[in-house]
Jmol script that loads the backbone (N, CA, C; Angstrom):
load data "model"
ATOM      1  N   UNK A   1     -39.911  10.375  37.428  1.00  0.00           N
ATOM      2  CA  UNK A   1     -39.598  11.539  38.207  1.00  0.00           C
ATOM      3  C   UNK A   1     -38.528  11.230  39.243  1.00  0.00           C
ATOM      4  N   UNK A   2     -38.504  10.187  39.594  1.00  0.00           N
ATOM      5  CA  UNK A   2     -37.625   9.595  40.937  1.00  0.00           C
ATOM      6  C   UNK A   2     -36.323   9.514  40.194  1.00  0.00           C
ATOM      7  N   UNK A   3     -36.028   8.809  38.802  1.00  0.00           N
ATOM      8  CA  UNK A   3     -35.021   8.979  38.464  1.00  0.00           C
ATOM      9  C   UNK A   3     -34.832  10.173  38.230  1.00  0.00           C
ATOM     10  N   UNK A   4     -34.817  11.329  37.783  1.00  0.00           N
ATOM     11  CA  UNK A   4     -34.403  12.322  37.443  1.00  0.00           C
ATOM     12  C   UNK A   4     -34.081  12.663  39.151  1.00  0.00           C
ATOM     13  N   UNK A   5     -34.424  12.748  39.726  1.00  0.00           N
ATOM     14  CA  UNK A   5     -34.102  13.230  40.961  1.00  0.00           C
ATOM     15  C   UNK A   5     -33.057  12.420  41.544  1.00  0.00           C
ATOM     16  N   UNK A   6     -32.449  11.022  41.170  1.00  0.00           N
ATOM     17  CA  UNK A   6     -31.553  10.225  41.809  1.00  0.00           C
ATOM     18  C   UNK A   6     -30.562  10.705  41.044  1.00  0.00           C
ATOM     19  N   UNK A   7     -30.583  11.191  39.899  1.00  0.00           N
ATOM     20  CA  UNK A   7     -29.899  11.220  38.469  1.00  0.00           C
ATOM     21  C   UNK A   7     -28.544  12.881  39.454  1.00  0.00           C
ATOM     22  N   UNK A   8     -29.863  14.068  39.323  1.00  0.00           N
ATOM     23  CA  UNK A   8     -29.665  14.997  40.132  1.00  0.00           C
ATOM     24  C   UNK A   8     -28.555  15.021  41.525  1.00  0.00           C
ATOM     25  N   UNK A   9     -28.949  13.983  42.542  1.00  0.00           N
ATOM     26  CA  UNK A   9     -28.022  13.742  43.809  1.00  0.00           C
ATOM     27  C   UNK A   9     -27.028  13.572  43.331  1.00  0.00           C
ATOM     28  N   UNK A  10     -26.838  12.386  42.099  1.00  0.00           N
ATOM     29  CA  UNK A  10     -25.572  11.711  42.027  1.00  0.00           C
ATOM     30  C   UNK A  10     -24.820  12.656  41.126  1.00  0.00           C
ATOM     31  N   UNK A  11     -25.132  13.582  40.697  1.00  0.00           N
ATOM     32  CA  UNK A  11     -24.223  14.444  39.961  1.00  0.00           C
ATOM     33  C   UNK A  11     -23.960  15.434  41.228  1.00  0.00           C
ATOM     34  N   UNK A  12     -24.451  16.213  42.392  1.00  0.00           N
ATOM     35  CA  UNK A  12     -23.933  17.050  43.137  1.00  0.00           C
ATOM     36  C   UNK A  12     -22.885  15.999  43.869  1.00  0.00           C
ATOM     37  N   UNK A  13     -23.089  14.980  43.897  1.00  0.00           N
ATOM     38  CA  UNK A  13     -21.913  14.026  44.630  1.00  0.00           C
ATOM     39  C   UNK A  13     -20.853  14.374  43.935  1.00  0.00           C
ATOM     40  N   UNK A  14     -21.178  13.837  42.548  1.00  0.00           N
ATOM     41  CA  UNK A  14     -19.873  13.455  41.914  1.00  0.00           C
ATOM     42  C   UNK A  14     -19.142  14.895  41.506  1.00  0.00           C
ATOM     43  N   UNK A  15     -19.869  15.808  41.614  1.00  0.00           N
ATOM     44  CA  UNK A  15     -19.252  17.512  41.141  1.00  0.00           C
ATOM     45  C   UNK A  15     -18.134  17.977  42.817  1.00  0.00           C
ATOM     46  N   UNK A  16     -19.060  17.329  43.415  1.00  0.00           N
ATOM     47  CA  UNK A  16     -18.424  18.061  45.408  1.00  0.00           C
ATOM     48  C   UNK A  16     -17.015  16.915  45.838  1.00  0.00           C
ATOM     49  N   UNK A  17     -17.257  15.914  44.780  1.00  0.00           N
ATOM     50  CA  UNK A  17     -16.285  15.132  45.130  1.00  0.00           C
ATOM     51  C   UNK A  17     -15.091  15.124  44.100  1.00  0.00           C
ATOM     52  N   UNK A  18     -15.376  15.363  43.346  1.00  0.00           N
ATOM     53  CA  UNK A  18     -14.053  15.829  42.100  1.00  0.00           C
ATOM     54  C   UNK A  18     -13.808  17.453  42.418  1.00  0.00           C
ATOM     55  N   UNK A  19     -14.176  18.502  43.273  1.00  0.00           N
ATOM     56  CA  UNK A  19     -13.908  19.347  43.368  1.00  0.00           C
ATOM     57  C   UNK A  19     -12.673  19.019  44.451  1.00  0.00           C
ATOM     58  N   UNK A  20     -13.415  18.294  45.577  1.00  0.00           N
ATOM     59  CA  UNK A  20     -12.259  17.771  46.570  1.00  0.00           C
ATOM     60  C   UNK A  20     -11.273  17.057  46.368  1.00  0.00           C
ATOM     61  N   UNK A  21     -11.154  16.397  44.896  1.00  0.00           N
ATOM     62  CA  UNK A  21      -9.817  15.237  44.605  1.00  0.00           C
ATOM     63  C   UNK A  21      -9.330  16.418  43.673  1.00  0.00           C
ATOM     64  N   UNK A  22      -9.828  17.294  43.118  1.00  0.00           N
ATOM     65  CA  UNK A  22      -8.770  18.757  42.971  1.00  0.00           C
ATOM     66  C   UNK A  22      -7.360  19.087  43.574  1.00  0.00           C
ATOM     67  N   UNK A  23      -8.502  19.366  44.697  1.00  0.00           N
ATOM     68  CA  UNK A  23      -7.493  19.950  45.627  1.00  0.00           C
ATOM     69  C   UNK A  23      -6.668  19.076  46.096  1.00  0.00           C
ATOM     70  N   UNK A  24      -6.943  17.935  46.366  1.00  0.00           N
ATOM     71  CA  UNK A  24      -6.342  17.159  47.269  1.00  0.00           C
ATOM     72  C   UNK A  24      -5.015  16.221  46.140  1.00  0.00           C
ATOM     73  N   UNK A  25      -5.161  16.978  44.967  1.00  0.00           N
ATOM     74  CA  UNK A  25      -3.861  16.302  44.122  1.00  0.00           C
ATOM     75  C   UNK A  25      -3.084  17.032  44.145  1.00  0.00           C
ATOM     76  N   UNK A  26      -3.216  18.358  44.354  1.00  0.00           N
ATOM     77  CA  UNK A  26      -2.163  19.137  44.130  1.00  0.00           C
ATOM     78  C   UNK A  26      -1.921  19.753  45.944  1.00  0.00           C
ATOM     79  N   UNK A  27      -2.007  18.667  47.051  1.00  0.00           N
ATOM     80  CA  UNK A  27      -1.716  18.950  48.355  1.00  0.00           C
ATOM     81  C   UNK A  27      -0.319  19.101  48.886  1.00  0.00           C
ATOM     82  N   UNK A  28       0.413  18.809  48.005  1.00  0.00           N
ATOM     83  CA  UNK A  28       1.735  18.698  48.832  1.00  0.00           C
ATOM     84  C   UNK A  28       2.667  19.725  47.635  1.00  0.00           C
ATOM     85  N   UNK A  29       1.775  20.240  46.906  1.00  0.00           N
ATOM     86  CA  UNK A  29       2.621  21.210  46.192  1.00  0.00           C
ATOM     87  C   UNK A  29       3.607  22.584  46.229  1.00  0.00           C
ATOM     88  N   UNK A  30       2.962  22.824  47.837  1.00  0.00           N
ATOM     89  CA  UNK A  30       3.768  24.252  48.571  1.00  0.00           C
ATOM     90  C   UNK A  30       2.365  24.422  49.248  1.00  0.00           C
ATOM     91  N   UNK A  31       2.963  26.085  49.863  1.00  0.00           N
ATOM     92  CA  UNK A  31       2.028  26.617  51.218  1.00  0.00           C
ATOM     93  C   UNK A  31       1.269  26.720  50.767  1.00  0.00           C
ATOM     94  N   UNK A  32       0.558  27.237  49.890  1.00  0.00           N
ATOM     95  CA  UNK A  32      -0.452  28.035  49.434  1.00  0.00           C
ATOM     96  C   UNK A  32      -1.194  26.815  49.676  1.00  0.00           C
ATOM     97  N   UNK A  33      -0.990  25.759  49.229  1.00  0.00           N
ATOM     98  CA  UNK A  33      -2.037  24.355  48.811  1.00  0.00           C
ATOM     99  C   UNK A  33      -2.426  23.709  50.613  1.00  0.00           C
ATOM    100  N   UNK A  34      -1.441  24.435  51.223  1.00  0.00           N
ATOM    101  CA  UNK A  34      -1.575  23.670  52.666  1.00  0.00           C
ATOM    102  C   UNK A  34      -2.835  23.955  53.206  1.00  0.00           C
ATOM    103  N   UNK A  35      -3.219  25.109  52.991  1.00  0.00           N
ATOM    104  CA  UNK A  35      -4.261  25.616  53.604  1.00  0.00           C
ATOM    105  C   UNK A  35      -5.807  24.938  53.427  1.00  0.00           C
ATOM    106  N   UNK A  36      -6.684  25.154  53.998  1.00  0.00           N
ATOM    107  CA  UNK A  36      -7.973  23.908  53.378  1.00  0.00           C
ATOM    108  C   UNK A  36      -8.737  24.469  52.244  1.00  0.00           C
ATOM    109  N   UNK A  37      -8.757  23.779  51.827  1.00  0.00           N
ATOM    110  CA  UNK A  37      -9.707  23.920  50.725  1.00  0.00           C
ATOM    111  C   UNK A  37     -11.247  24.428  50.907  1.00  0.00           C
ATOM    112  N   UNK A  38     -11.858  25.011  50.400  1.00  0.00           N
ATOM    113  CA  UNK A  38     -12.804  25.164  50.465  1.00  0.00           C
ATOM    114  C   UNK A  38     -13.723  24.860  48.840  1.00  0.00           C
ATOM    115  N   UNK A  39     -15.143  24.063  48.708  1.00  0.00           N
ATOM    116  CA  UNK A  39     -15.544  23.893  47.633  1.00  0.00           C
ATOM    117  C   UNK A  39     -17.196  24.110  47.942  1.00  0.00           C
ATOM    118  N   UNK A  40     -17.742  23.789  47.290  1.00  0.00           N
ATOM    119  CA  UNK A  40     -19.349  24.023  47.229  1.00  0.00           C
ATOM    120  C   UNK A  40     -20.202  22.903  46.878  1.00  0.00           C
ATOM    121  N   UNK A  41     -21.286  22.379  47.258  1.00  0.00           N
ATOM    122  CA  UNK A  41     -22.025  21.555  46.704  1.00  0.00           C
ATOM    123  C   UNK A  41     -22.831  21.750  45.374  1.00  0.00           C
ATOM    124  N   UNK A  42     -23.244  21.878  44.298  1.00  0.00           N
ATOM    125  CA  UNK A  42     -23.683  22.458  43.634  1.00  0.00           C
ATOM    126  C   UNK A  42     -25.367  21.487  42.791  1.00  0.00           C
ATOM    127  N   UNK A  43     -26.170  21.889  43.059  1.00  0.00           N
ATOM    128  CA  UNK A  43     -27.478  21.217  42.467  1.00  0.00           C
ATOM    129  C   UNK A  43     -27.469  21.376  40.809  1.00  0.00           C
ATOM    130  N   UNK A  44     -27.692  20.891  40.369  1.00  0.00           N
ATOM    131  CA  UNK A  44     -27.890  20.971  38.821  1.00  0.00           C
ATOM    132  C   UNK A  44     -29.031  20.207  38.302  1.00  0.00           C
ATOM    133  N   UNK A  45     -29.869  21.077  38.295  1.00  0.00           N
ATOM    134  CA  UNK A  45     -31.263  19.942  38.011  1.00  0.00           C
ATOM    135  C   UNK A  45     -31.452  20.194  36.401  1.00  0.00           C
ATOM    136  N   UNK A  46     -31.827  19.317  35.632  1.00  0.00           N
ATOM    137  CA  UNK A  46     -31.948  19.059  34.401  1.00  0.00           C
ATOM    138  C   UNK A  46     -33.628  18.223  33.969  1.00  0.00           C
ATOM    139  N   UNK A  47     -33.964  18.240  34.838  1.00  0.00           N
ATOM    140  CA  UNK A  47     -35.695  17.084  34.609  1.00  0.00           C
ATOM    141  C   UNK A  47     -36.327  18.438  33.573  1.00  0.00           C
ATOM    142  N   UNK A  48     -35.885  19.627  33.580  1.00  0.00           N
ATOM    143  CA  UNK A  48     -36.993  20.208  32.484  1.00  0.00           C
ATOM    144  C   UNK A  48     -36.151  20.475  30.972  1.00  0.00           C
ATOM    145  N   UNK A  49     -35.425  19.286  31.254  1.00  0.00           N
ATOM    146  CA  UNK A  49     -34.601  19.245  29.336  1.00  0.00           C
ATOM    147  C   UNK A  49     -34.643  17.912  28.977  1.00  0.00           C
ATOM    148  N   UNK A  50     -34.532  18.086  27.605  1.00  0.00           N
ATOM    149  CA  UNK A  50     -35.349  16.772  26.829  1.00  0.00           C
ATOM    150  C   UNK A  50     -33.547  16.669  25.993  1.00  0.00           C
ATOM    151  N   UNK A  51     -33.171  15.002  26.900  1.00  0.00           N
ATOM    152  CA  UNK A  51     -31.844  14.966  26.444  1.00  0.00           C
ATOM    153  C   UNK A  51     -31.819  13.963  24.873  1.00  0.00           C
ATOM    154  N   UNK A  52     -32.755  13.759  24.226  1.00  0.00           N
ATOM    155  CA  UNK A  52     -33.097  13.266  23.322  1.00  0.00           C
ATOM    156  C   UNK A  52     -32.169  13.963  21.953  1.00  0.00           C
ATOM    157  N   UNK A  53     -32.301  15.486  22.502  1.00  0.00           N
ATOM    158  CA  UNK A  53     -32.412  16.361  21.566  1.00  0.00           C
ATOM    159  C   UNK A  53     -30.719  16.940  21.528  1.00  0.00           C
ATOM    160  N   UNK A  54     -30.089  17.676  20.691  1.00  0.00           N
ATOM    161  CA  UNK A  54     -28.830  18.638  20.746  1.00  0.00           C
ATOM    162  C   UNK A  54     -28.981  19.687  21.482  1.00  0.00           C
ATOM    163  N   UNK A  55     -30.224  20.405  22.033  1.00  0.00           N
ATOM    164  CA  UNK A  55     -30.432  21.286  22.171  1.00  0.00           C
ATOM    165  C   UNK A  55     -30.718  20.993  23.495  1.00  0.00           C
ATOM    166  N   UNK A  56     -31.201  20.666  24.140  1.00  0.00           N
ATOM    167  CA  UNK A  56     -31.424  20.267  25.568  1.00  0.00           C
ATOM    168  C   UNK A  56     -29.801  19.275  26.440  1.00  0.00           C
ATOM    169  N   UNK A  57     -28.956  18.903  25.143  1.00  0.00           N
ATOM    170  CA  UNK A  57     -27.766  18.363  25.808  1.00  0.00           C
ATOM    171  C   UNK A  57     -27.033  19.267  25.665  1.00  0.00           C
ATOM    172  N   UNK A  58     -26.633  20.679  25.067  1.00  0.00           N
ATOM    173  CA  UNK A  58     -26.268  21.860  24.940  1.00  0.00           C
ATOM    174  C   UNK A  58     -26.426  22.831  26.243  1.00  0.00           C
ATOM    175  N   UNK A  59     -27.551  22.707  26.403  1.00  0.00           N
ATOM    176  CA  UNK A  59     -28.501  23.724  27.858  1.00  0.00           C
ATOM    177  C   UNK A  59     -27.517  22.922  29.495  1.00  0.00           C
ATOM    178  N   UNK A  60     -27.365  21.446  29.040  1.00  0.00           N
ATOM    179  CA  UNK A  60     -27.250  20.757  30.757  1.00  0.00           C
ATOM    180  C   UNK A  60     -25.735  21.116  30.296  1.00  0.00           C
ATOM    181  N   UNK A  61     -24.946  21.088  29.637  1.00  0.00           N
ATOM    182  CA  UNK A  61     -23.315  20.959  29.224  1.00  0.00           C
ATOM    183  C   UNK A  61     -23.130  22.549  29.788  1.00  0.00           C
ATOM    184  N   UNK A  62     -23.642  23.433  29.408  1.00  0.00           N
ATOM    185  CA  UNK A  62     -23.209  24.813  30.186  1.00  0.00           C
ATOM    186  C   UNK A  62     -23.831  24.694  31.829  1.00  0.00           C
ATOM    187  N   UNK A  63     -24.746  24.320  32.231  1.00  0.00           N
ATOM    188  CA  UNK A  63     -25.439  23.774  33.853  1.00  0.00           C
ATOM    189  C   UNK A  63     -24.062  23.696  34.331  1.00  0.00           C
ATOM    190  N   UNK A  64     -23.841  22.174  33.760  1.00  0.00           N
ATOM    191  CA  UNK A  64     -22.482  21.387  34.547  1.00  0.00           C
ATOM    192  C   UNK A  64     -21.627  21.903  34.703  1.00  0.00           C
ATOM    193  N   UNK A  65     -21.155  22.769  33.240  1.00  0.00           N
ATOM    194  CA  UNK A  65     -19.636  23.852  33.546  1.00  0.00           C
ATOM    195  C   UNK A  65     -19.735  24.516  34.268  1.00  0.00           C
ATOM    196  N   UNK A  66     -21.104  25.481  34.461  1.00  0.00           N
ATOM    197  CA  UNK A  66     -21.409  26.499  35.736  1.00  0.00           C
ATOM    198  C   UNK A  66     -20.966  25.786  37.021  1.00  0.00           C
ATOM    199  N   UNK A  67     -21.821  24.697  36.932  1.00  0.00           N
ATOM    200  CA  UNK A  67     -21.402  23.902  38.401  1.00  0.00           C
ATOM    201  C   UNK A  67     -20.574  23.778  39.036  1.00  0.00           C
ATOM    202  N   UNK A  68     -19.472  23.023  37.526  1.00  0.00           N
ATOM    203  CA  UNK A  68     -18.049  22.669  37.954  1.00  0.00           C
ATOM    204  C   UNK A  68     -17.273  23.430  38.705  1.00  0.00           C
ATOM    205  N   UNK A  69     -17.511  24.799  37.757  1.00  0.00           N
ATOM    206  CA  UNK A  69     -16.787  26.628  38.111  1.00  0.00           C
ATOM    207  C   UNK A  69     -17.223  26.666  39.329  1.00  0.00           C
ATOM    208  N   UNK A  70     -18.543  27.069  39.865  1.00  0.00           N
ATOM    209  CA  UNK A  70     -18.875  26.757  41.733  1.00  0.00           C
ATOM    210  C   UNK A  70     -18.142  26.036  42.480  1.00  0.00           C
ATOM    211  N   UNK A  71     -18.379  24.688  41.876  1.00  0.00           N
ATOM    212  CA  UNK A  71     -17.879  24.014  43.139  1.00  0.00           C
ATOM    213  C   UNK A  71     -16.337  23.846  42.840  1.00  0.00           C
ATOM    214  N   UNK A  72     -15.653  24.472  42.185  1.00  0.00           N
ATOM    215  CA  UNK A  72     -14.096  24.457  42.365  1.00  0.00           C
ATOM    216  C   UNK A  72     -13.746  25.725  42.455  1.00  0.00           C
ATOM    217  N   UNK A  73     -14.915  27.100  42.938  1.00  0.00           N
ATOM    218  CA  UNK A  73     -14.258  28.060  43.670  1.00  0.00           C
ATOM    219  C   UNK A  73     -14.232  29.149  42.580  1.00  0.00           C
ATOM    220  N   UNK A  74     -14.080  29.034  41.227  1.00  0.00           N
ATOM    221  CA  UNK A  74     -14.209  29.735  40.502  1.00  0.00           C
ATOM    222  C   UNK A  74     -13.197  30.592  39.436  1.00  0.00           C
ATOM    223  N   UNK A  75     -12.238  30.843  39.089  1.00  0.00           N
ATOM    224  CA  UNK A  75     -11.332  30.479  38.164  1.00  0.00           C
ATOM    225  C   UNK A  75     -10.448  31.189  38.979  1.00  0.00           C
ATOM    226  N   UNK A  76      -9.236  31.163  39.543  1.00  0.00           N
ATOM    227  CA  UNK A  76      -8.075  32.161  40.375  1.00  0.00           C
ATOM    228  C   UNK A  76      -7.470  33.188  39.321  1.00  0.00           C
ATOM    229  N   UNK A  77      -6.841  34.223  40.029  1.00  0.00           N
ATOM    230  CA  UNK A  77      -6.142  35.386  39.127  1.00  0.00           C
ATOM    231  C   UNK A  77      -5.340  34.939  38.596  1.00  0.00           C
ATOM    232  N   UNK A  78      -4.906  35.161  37.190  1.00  0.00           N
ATOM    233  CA  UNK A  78      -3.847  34.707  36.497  1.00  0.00           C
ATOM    234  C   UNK A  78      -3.217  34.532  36.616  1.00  0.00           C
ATOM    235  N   UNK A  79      -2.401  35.534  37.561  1.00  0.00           N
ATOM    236  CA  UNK A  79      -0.756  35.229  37.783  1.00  0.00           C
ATOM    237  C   UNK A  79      -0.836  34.239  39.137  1.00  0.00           C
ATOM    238  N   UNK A  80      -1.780  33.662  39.469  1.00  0.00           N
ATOM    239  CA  UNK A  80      -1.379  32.550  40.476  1.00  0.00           C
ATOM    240  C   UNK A  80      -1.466  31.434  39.866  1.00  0.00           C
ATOM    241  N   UNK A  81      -0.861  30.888  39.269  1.00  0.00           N
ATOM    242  CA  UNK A  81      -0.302  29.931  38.549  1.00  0.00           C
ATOM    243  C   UNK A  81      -0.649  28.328  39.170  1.00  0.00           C
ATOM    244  N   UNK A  82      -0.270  28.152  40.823  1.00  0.00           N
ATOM    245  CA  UNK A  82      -0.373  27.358  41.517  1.00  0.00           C
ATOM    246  C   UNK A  82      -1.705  26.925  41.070  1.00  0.00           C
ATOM    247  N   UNK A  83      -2.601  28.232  42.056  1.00  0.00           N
ATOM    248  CA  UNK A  83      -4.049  28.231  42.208  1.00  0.00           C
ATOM    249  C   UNK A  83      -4.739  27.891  41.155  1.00  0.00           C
ATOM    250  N   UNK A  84      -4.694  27.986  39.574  1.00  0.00           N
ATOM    251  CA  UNK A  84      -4.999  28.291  38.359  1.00  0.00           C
ATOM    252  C   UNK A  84      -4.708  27.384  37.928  1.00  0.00           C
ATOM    253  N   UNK A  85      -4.024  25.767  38.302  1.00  0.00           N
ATOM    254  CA  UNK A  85      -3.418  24.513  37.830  1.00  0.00           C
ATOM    255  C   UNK A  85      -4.302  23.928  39.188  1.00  0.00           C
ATOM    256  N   UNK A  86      -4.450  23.821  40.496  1.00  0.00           N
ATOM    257  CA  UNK A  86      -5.676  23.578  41.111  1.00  0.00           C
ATOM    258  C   UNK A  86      -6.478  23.264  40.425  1.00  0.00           C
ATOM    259  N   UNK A  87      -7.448  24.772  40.132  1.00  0.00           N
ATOM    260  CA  UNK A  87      -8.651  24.822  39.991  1.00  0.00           C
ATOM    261  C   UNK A  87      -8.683  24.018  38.453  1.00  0.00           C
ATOM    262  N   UNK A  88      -8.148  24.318  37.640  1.00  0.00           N
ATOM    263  CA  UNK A  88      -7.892  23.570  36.224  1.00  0.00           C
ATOM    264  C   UNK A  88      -8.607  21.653  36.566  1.00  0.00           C
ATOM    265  N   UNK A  89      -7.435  21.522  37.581  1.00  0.00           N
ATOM    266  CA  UNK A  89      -7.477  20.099  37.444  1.00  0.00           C
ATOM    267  C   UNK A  89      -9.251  19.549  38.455  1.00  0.00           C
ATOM    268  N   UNK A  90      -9.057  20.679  39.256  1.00  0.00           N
ATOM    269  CA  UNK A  90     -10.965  20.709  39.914  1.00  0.00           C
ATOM    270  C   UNK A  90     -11.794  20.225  39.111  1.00  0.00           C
ATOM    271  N   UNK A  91     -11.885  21.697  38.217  1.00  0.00           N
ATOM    272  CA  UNK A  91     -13.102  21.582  37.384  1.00  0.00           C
ATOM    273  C   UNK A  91     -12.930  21.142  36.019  1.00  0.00           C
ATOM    274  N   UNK A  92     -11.820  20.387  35.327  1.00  0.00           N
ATOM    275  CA  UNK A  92     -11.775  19.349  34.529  1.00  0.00           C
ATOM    276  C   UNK A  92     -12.082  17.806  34.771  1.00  0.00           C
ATOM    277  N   UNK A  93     -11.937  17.758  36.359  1.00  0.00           N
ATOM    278  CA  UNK A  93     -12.402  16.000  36.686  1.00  0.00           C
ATOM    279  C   UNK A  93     -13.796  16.500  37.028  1.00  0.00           C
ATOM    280  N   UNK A  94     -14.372  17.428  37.482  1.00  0.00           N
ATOM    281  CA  UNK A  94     -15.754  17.853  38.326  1.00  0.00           C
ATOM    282  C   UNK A  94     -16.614  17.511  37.077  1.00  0.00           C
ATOM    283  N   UNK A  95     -16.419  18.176  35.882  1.00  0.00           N
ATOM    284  CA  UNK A  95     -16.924  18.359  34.880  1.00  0.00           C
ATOM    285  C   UNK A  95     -17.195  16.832  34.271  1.00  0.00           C
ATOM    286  N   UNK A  96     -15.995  16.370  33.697  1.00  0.00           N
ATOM    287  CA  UNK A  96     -15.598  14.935  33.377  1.00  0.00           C
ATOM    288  C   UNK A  96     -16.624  14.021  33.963  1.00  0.00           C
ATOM    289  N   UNK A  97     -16.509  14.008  35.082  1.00  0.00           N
ATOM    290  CA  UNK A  97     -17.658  13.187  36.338  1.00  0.00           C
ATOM    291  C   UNK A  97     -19.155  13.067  35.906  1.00  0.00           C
ATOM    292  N   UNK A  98     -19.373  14.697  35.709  1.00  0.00           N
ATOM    293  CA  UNK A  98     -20.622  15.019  35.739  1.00  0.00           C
ATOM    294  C   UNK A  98     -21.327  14.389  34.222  1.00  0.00           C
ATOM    295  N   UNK A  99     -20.693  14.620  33.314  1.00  0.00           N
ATOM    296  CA  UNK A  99     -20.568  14.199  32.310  1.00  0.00           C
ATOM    297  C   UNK A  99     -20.831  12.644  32.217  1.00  0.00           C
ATOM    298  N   UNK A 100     -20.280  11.854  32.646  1.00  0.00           N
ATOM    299  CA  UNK A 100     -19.954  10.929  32.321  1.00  0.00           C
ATOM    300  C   UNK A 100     -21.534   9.808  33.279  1.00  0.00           C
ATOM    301  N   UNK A 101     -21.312  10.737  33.993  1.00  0.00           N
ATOM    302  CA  UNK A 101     -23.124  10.110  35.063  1.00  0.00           C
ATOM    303  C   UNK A 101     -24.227  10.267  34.348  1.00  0.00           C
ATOM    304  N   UNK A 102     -24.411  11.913  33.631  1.00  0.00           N
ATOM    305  CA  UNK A 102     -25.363  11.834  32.953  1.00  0.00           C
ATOM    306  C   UNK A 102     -25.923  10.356  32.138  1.00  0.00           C
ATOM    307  N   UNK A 103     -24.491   9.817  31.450  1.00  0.00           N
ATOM    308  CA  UNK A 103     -24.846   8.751  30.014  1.00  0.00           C
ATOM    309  C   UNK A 103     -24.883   9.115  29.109  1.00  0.00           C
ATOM    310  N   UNK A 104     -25.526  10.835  29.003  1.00  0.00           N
ATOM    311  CA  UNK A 104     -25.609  10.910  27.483  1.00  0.00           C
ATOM    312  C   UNK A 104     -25.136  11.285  26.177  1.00  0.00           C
ATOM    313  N   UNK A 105     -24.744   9.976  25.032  1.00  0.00           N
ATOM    314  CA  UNK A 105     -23.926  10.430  24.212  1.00  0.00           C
ATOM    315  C   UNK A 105     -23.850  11.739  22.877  1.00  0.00           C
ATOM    316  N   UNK A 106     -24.914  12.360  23.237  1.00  0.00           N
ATOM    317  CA  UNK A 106     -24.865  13.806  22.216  1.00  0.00           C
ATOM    318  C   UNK A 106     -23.830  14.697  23.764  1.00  0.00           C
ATOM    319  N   UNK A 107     -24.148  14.290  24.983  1.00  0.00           N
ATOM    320  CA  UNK A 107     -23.506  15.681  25.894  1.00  0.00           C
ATOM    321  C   UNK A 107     -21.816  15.012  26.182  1.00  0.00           C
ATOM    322  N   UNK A 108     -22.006  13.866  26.044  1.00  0.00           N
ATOM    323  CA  UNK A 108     -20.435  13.171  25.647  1.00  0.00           C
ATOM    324  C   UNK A 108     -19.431  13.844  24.477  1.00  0.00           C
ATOM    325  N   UNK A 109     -20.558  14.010  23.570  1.00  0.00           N
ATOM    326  CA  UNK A 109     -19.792  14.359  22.684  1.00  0.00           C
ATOM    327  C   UNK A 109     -19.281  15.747  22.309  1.00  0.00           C
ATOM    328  N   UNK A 110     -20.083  16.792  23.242  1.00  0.00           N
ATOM    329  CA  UNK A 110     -19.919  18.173  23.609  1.00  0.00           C
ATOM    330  C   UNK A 110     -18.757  18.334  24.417  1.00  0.00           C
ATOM    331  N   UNK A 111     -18.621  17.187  25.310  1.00  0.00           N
ATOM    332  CA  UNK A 111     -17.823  17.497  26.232  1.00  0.00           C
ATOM    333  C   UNK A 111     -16.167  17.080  25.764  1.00  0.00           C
ATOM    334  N   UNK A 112     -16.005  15.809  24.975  1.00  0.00           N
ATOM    335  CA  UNK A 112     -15.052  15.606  24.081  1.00  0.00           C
ATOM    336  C   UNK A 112     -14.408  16.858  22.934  1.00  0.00           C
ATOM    337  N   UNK A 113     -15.457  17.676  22.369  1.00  0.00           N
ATOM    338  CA  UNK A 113     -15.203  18.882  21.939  1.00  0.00           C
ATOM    339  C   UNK A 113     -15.087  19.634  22.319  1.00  0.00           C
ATOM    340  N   UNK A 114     -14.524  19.859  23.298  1.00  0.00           N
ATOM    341  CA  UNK A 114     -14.765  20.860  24.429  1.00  0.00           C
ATOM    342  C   UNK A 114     -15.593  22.328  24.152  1.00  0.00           C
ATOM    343  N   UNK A 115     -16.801  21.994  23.476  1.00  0.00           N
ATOM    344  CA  UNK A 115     -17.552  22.926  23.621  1.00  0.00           C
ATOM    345  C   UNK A 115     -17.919  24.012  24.941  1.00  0.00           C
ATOM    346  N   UNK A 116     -17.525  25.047  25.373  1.00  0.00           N
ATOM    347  CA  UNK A 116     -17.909  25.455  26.548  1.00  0.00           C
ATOM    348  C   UNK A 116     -18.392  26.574  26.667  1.00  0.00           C
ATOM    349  N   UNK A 117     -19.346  27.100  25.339  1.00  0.00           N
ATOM    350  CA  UNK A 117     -20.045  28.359  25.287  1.00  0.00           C
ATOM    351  C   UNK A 117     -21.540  28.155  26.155  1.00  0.00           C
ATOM    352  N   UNK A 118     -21.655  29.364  26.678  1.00  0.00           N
ATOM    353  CA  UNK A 118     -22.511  29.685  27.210  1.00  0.00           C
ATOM    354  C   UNK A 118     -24.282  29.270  26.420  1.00  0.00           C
ATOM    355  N   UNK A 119     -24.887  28.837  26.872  1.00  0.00           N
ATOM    356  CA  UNK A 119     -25.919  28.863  26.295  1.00  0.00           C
ATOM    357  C   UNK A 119     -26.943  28.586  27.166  1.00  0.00           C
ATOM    358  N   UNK A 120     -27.001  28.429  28.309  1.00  0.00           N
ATOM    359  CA  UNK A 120     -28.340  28.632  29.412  1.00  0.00           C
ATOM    360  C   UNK A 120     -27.981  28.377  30.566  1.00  0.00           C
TER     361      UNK A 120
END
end "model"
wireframe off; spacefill off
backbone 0.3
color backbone group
């Protein structure tokens, strides 16, 4: 139980902290970027999925994307281009991160496919 709960912290770390190396790559890109950033911490608890399975590494792979999308603010209007290459690069390392803490290689391999349908 303790691991699942250490498991838990270290993914809102690693989601709040790739949301912030987002932003902070694309800082010197013009005004718009000058301004502060704002991101979110995001919990993603997973202790009631059984990562054994396709189906329970399916359920945490949409969690994480939700997450990612939170804590990098949430996708900008199209035609802001700037904002929309931001958030891109946010929630592609946020995600990446989260991913990669889990360990597990069926949600590795979701995430390599960039599977990103909705499913819980």
């Amino acid at each position: 139980m303790q691991t699942n709960t250490q498991r838990t912290r270290m993914l809102v770390t690693m989601i709040a902290c790739a949301a912030t190396a987002g932003f902070a790559t694309t800082a010197q890109a013009g005004d718009s970027a000058r301004t502060k950033p704002h991101y979110h911490s995001v919990v993603v608890q997973y202790s009631d999925l059984d990562l054994n399975g396709v189906a329970g590494n399916e359920v945490l792979y949409a969690r994480l994307s939700a997450a990612a999308e939170r804590a990098c603010g949430n996708d900008p209007h199209a035609r802001d281009l700037q904002r929309r290459m931001q958030y891109r690069a946010c929630y592609d390392s946020a995600l990446s991160r989260a991913v990669d803490k889990v360990g597990s290689r069926e949600l590795q391999a979701l995430h390599t496919m960039g599977d990103t349908h909705n499913v819980g």
